[in-house]
C-alpha positions in Angstrom: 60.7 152.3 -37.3 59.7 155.9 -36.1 60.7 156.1 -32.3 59.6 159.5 -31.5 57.0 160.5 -29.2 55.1 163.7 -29.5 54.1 164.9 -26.2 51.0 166.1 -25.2 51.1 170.0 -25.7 49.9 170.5 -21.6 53.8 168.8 -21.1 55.8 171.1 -23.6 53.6 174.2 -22.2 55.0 173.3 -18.6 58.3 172.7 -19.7 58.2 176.4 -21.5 57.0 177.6 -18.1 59.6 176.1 -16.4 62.4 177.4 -18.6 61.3 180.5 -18.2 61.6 180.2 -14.7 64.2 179.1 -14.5 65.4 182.0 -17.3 64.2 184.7 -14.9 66.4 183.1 -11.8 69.4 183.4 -13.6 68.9 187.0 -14.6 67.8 188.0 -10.7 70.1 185.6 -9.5 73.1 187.1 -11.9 72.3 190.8 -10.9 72.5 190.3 -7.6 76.1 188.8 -7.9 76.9 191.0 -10.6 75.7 194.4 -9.6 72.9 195.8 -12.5 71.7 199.1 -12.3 69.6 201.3 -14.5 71.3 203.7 -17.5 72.0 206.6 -15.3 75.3 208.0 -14.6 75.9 206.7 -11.1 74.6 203.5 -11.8 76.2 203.1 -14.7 79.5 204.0 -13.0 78.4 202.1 -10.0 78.6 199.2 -12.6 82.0 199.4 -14.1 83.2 199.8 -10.6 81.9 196.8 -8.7 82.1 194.3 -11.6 84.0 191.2 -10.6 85.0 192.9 -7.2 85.3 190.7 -4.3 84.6 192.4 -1.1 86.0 189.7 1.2 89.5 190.4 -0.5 91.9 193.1 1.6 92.9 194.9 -1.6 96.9 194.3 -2.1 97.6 195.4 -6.0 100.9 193.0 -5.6 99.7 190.5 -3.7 101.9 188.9 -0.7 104.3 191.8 -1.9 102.1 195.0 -1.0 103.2 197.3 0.9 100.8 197.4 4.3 97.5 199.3 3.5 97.3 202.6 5.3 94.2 202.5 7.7 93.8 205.6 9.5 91.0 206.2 12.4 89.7 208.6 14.5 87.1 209.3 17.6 85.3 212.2 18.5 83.5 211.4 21.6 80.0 213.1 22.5 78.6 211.6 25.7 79.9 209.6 28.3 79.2 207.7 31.6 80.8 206.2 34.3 78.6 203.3 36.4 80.1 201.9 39.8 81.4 199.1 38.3 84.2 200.8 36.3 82.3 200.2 32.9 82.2 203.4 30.8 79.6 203.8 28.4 80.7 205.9 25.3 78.8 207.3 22.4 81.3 208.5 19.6 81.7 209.4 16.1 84.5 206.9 14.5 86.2 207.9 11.4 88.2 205.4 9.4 90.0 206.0 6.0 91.7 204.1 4.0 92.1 202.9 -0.1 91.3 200.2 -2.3 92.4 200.6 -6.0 90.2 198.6 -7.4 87.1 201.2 -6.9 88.9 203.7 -8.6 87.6 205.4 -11.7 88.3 208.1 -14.3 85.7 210.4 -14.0 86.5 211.8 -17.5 84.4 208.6 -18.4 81.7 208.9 -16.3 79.9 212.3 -16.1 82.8 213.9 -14.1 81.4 212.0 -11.1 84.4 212.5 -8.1 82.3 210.5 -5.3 80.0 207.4 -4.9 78.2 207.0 -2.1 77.2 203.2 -0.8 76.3 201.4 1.8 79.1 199.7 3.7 77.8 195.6 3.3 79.0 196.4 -0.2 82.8 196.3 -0.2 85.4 195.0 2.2 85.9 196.9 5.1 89.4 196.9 7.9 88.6 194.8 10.4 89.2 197.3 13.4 88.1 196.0 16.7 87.9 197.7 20.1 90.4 195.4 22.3 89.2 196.3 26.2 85.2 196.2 24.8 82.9 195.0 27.8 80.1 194.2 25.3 80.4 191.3 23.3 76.8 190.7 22.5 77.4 192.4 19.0 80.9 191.3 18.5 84.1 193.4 19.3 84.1 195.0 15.8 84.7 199.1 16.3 82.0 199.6 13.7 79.3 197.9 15.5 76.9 196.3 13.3 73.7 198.0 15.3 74.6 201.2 13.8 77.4 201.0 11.1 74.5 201.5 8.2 75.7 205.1 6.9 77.1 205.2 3.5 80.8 205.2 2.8 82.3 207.9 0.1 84.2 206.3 -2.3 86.2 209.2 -4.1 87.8 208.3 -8.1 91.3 208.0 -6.8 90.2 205.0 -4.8 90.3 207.2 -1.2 87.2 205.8 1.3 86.0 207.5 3.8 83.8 206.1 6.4 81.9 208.2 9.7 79.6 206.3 11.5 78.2 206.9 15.0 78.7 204.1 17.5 77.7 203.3 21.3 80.2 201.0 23.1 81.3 200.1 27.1 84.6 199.3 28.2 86.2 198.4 31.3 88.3 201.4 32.9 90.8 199.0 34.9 91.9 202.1 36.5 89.0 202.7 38.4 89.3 203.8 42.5 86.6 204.0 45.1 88.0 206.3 47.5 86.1 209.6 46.3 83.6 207.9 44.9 82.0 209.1 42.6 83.6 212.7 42.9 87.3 211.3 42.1 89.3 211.4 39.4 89.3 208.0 36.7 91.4 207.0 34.1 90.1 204.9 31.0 91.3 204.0 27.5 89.9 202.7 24.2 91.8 200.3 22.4 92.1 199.6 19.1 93.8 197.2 16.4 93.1 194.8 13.7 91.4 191.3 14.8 93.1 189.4 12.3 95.8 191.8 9.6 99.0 191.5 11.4 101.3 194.6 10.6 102.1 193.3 7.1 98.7 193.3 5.8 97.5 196.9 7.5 99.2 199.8 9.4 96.9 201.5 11.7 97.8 205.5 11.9 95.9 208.3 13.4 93.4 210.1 11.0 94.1 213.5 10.3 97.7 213.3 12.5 95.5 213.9 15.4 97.3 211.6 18.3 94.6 212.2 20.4 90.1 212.3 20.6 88.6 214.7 18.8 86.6 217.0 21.7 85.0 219.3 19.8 81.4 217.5 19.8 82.3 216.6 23.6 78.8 218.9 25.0 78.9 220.6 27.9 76.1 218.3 28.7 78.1 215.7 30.2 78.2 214.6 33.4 81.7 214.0 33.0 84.5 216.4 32.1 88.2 215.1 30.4 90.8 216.4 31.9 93.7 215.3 30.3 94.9 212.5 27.1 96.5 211.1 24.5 96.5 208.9 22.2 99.9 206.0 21.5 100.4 204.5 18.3 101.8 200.5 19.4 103.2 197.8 17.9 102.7 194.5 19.9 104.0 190.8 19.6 101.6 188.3 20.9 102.9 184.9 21.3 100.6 183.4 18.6 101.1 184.9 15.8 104.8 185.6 14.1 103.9 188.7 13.1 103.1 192.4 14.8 100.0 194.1 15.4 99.5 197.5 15.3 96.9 199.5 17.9 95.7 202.7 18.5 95.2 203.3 22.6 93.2 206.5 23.6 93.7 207.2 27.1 92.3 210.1 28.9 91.0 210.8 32.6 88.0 212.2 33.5 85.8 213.5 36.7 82.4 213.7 37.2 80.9 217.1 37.4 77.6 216.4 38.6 75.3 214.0 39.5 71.2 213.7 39.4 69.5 212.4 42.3 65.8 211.4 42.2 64.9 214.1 45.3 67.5 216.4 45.2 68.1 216.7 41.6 71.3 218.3 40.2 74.3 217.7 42.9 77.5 219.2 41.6 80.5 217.6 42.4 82.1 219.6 46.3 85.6 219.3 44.7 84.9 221.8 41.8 82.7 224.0 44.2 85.8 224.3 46.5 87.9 224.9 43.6 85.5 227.7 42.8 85.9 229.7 45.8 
């Protein structure tokens, strides 16, 4: 006895459809996860270089036995303010270096290309967090996710570089009201890894520079810094069996002026007795 069934040609064109369908999802689906591109050069290179790479992997060539990944960082303030409730309001460039072998290439192979530039949701990324931040709405991330959308340079040997420009508050706990607002204040910025104790990540100054970076500080500001530095520390908390490393920028600053609705710019009487 003949037990097969022909179906009814509408049925196998709907099943063709739906192959195909479901064809085409596996091909979007797989470049997505995969990274395709197009033939040229970068994206070609782009290619090799993110195939199979996992970007929620610290990259340790050996594993538990790594040495701790050099992360180096940086700030060069531009603007700052200081409101009477000791919050300082601070809009800065942050710099962050550090390596990851396995987006390394030769460029021999690929055009002679040195850099690729991406965006940063593409690969993993330290997890450096300002400590004292008085803004959690975003999270205490340094790289705040409002503006951390410029691309990072990856360079062949593995190097990355990453500038962004970011706007963050802090509490200045040494605040004083006794000149207000004339009088001298001293604040710090703090920052460390959230999670890599001092095993997965060392946290060092970028470009040896122990201190801001004051050369885009305008002479717009209403405040002036008078003095800083910056101290490398290593810190035992009680949770975790492990140090962490931070990076504290503490400087003092004084206003120079303020702007009132009727009598417009004030200048601070300190600095116009210091003039005469």
């Amino acid at each position: 006895t003949n037990c097969a069934v022909q179906l009814p040609s509408s049925v196998v064109t709907a099943r063709a459809a739906g192959m195909s369908l479901v064809l085409c999802f596996f091909l979007i689906f797989g470049c997505v996860t995969l990274v395709c591109g197009d033939d040229s050069p970068l994206s070609q290179l782009r290619q090799h270089v993110f195939f199979g790479y996992d970007k929620n992997v610290i990259p340790q060539e050996n594993g538990v036995h790594s040495e701790p990944l050099q992360v180096h960082l940086g700030l060069a303030p531009s603007w700052m303010d200081l409101d009477s409730n000791g919050v300082l309001t601070a809009i800065l460039w942050l710099r962050l270096t550090w390596s990851d072998y396995r987006l390394s290439w030769n460029p021999d192979n690929h055009e002679n290309i040195t850099v690729l530039r991406i965006t940063p949701d593409e690969l993993w990324k330290p997890d450096v967090s300002l400590y004292n931040k008085q803004d959690l709405a975003h999270g205490i991330l340094a790289a705040d996710p409002r503006s951390a959308n410029t691309n990072v340079h990856i360079h062949s040997n593995g190097n990355i570089l990453w500038i962004l420009p970011v706007s963050h508050k802090v509490l200045c706990e040494g605040v004083t009201y006794s000149n207000w607002p004339w009088g001298t204040q001293t604040c710090n910025l703090s920052f460390g890894s959230w999670t890599h104790d001092a095993t997965s990540y060392d946290l060092q100054f970028y470009g040896d520079l122990e201190k801001m970076d004051l050369r885009q500080f305008g002479g717009y500001n209403q405040f002036k810094i008078l003095k800083q530095e910056g101290l490398r520390e290593v810190k035992k908390y009680d949770c975790c069996p492990n140090p962490y490393v931070n990076l504290n920028f503490i400087f003092s600053i004084k206003r120079k002026y303020v702007v009132d609705p009727d009598l417009g710019r004030v200048d601070n009487p300190e600095e116009l007795t210091q003039g005469h």
